[in-house]
Chimera marker file (.cmm) of the C-alpha trace (Angstrom):
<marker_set name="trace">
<marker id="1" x="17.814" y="52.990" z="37.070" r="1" g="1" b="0" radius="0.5"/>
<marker id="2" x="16.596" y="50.224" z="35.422" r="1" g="1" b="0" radius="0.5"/>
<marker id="3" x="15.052" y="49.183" z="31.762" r="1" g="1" b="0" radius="0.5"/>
<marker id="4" x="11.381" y="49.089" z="33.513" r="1" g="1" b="0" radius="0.5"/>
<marker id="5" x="11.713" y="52.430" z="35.334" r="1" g="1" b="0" radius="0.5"/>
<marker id="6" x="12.836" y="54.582" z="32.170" r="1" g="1" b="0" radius="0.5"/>
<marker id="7" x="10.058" y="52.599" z="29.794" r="1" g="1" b="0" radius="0.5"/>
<marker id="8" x="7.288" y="53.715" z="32.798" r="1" g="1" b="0" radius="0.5"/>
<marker id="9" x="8.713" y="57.503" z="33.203" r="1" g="1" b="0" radius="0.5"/>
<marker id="10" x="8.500" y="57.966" z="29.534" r="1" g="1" b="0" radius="0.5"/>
<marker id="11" x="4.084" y="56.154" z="29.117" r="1" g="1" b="0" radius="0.5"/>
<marker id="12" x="3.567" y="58.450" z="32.183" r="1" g="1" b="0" radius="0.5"/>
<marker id="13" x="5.147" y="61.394" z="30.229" r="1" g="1" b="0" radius="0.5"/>
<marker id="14" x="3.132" y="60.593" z="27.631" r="1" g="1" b="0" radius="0.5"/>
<marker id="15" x="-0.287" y="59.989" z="28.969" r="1" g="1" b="0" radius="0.5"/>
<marker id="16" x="-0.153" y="63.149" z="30.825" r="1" g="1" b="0" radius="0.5"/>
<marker id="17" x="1.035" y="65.495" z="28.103" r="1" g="1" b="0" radius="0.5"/>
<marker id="18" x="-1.911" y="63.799" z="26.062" r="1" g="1" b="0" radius="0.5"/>
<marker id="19" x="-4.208" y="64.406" z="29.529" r="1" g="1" b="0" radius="0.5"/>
<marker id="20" x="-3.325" y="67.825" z="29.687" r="1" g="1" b="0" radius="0.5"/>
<marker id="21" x="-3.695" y="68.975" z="25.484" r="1" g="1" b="0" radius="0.5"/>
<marker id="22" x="-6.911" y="67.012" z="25.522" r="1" g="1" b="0" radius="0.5"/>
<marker id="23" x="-9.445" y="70.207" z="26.553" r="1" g="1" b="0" radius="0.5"/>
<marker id="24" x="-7.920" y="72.406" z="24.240" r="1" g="1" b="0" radius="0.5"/>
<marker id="25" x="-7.474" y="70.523" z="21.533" r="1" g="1" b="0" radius="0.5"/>
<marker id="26" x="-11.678" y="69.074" z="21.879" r="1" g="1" b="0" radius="0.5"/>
<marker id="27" x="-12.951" y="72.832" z="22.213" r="1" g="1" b="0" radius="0.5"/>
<marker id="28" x="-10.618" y="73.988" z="18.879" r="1" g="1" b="0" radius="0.5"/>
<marker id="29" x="-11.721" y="70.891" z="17.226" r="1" g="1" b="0" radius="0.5"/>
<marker id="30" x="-15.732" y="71.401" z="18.237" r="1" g="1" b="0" radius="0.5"/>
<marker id="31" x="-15.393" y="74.753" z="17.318" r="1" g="1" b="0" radius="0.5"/>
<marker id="32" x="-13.825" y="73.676" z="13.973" r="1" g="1" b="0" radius="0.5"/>
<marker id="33" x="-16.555" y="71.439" z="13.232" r="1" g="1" b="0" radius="0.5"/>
<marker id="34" x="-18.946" y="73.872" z="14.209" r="1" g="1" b="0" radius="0.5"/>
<marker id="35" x="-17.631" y="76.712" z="11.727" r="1" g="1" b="0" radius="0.5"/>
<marker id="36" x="-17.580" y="73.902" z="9.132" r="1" g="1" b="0" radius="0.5"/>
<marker id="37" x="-21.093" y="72.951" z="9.434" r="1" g="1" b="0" radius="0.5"/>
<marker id="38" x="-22.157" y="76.530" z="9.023" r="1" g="1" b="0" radius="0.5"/>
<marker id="39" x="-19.764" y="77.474" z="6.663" r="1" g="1" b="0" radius="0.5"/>
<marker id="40" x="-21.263" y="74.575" z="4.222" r="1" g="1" b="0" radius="0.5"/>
<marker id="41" x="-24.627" y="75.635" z="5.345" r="1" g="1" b="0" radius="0.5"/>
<marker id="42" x="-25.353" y="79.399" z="4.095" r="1" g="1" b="0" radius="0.5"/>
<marker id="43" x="-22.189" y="78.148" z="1.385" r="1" g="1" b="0" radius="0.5"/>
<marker id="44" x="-19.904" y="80.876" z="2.210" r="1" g="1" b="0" radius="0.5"/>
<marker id="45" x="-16.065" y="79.368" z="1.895" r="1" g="1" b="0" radius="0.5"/>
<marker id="46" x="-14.008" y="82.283" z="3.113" r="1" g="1" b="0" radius="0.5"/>
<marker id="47" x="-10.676" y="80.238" z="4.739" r="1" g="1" b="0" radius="0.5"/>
<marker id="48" x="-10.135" y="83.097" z="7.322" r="1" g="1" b="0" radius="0.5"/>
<marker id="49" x="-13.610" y="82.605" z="9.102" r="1" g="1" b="0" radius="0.5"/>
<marker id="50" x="-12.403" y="79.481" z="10.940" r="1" g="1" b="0" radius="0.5"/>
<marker id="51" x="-9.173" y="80.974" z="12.521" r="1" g="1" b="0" radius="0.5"/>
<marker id="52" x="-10.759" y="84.061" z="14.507" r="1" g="1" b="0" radius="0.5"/>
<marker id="53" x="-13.486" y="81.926" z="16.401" r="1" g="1" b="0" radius="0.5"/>
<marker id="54" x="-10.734" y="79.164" z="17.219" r="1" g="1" b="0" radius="0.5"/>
<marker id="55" x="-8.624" y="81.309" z="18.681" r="1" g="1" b="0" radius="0.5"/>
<marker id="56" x="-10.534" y="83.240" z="20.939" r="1" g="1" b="0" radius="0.5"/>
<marker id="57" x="-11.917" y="79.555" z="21.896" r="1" g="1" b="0" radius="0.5"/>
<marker id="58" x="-8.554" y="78.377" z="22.439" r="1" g="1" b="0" radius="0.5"/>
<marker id="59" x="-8.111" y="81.408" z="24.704" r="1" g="1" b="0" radius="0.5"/>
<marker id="60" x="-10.949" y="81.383" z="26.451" r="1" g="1" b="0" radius="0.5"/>
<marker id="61" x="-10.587" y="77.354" z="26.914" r="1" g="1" b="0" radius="0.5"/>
<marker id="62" x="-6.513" y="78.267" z="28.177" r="1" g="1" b="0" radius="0.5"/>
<marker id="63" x="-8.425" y="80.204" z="30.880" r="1" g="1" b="0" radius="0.5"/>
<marker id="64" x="-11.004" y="77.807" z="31.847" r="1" g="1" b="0" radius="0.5"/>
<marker id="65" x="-8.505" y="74.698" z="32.129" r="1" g="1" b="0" radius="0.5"/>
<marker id="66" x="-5.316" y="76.521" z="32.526" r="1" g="1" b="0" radius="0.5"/>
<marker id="67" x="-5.471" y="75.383" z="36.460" r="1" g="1" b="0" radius="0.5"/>
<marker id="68" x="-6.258" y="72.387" z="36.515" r="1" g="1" b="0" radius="0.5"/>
<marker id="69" x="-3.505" y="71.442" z="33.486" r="1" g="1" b="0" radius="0.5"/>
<marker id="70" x="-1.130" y="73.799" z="36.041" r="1" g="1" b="0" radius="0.5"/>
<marker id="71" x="-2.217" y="70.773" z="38.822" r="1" g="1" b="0" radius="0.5"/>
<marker id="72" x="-1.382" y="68.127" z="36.393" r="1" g="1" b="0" radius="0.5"/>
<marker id="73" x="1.863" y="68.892" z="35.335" r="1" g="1" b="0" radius="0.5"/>
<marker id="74" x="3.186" y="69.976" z="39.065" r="1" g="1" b="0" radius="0.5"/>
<marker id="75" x="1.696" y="66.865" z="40.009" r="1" g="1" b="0" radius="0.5"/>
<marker id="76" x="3.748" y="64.922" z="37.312" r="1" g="1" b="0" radius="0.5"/>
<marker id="77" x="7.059" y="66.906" z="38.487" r="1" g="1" b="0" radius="0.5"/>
<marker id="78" x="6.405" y="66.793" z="42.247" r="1" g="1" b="0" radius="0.5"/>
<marker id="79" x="6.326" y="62.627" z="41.362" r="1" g="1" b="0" radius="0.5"/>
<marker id="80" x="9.282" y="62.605" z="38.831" r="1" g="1" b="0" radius="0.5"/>
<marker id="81" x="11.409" y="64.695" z="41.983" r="1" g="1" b="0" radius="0.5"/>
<marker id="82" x="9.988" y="62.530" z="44.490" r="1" g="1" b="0" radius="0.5"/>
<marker id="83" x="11.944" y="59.624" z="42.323" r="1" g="1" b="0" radius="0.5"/>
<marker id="84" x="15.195" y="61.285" z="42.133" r="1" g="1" b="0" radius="0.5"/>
<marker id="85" x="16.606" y="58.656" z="44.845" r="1" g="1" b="0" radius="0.5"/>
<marker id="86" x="15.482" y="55.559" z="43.153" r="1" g="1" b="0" radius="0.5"/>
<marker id="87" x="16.752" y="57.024" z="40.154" r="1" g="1" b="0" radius="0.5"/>
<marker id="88" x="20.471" y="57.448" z="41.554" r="1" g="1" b="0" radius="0.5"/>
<marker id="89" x="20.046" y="53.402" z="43.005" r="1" g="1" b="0" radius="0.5"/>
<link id1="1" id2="2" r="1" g="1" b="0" radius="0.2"/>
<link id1="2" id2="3" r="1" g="1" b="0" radius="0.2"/>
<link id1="3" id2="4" r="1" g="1" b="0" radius="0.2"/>
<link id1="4" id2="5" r="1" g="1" b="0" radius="0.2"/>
<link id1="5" id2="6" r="1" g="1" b="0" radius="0.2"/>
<link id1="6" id2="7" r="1" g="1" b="0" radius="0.2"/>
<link id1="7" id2="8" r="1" g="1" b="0" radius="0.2"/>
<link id1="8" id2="9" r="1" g="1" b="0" radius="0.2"/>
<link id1="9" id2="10" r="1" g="1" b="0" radius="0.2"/>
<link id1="10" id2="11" r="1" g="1" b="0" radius="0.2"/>
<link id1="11" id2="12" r="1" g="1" b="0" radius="0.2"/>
<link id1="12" id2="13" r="1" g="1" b="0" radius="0.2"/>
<link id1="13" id2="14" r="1" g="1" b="0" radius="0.2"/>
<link id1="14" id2="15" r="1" g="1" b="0" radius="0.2"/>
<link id1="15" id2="16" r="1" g="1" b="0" radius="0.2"/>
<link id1="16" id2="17" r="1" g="1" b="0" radius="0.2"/>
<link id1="17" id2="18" r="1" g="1" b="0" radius="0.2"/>
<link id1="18" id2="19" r="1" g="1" b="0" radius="0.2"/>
<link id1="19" id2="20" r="1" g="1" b="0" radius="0.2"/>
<link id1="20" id2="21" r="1" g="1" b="0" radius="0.2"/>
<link id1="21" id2="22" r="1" g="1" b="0" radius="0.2"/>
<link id1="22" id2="23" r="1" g="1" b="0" radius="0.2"/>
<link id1="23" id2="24" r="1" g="1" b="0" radius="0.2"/>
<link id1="24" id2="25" r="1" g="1" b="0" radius="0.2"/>
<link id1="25" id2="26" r="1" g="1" b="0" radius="0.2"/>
<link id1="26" id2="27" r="1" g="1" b="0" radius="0.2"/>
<link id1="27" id2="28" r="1" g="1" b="0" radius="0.2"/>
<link id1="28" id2="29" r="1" g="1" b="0" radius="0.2"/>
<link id1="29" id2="30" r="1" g="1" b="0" radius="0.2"/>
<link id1="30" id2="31" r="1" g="1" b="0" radius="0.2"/>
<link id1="31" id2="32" r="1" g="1" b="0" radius="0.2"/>
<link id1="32" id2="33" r="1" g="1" b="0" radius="0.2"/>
<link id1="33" id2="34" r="1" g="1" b="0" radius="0.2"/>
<link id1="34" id2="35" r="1" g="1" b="0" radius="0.2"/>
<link id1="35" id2="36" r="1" g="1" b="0" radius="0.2"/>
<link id1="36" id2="37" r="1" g="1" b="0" radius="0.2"/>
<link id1="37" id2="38" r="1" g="1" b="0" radius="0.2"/>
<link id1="38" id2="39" r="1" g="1" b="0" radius="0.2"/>
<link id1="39" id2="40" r="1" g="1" b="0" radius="0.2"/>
<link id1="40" id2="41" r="1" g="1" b="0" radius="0.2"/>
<link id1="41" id2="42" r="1" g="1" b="0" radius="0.2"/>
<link id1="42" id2="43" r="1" g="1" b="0" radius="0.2"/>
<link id1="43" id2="44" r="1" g="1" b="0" radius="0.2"/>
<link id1="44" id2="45" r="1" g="1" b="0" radius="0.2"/>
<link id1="45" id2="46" r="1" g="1" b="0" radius="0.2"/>
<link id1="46" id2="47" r="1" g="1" b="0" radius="0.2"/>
<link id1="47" id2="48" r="1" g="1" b="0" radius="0.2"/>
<link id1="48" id2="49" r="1" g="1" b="0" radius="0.2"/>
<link id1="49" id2="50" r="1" g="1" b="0" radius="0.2"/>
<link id1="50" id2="51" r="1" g="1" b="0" radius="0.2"/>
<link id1="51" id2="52" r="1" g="1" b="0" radius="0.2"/>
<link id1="52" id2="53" r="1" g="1" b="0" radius="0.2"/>
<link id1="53" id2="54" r="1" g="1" b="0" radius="0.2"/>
<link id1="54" id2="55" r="1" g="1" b="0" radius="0.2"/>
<link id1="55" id2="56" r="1" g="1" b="0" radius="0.2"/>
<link id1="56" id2="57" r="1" g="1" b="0" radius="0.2"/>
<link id1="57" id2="58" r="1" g="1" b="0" radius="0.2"/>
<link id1="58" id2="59" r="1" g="1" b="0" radius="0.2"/>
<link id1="59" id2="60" r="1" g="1" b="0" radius="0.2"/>
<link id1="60" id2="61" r="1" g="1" b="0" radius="0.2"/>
<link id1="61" id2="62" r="1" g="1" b="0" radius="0.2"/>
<link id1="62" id2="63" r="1" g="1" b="0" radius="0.2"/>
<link id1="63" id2="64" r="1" g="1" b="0" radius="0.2"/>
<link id1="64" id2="65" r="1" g="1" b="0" radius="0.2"/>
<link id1="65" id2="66" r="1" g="1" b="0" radius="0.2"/>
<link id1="66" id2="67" r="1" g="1" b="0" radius="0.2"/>
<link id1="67" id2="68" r="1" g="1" b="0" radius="0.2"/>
<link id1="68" id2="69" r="1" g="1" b="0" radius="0.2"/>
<link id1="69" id2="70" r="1" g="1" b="0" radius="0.2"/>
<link id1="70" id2="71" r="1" g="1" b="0" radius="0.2"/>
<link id1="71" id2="72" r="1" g="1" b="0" radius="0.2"/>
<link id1="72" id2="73" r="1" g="1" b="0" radius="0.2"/>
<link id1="73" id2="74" r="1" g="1" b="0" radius="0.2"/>
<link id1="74" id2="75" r="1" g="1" b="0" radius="0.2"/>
<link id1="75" id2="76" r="1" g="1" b="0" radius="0.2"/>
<link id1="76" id2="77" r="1" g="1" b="0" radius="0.2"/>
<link id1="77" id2="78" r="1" g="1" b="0" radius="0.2"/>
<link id1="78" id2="79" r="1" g="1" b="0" radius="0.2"/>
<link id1="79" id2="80" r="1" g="1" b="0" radius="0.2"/>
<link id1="80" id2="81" r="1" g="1" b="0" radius="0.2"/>
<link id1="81" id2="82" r="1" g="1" b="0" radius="0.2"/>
<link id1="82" id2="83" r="1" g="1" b="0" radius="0.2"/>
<link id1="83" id2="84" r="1" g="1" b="0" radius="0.2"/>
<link id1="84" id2="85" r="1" g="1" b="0" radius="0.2"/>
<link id1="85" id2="86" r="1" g="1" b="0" radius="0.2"/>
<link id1="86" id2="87" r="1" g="1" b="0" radius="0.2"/>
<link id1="87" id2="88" r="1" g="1" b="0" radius="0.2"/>
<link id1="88" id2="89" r="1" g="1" b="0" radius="0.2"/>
</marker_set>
């Protein structure tokens, strides 16, 4: 297993934990700014107001992308199995 190999393994590791966190973490953060904007808005600065909506977003957005992020990380372990053998070289 060489330098190169490990340095690859762990960008790829990476780039799809940041591929698969990406859809929830845009629809809390929309939903965020959203709740912001109306919050300044009609003035009303409650703290709690924000968490409610962002969860059941966060939910509903689990639910929406929960398969495909499923593909993405089977996809990512099928490839890190498939290089068991170069890894024992």
């Amino acid at each position: 297993m060489s330098f190169e190999f490990i340095i690859g393994l762990g960008r790829q590791a990476i780039e799809t934990m940041l591929l698969i966190s990406l859809p929830v973490l845009m629809v809390s953060m929309i939903v965020g700014l959203l709740i912001s904007i109306f919050q300044s808005v009609t003035q009303i600065q409650e703290m709690t107001i924000t968490f409610v909506p962002k969860i059941i977003m966060t939910f509903i957005s689990l639910l929406i992308f929960g398969s495909w992020m499923l593909t993405k990380l089977i996809d990512f372990m099928r490839g890190i199995m498939e290089s068991i053998p170069l890894m024992v070289r």
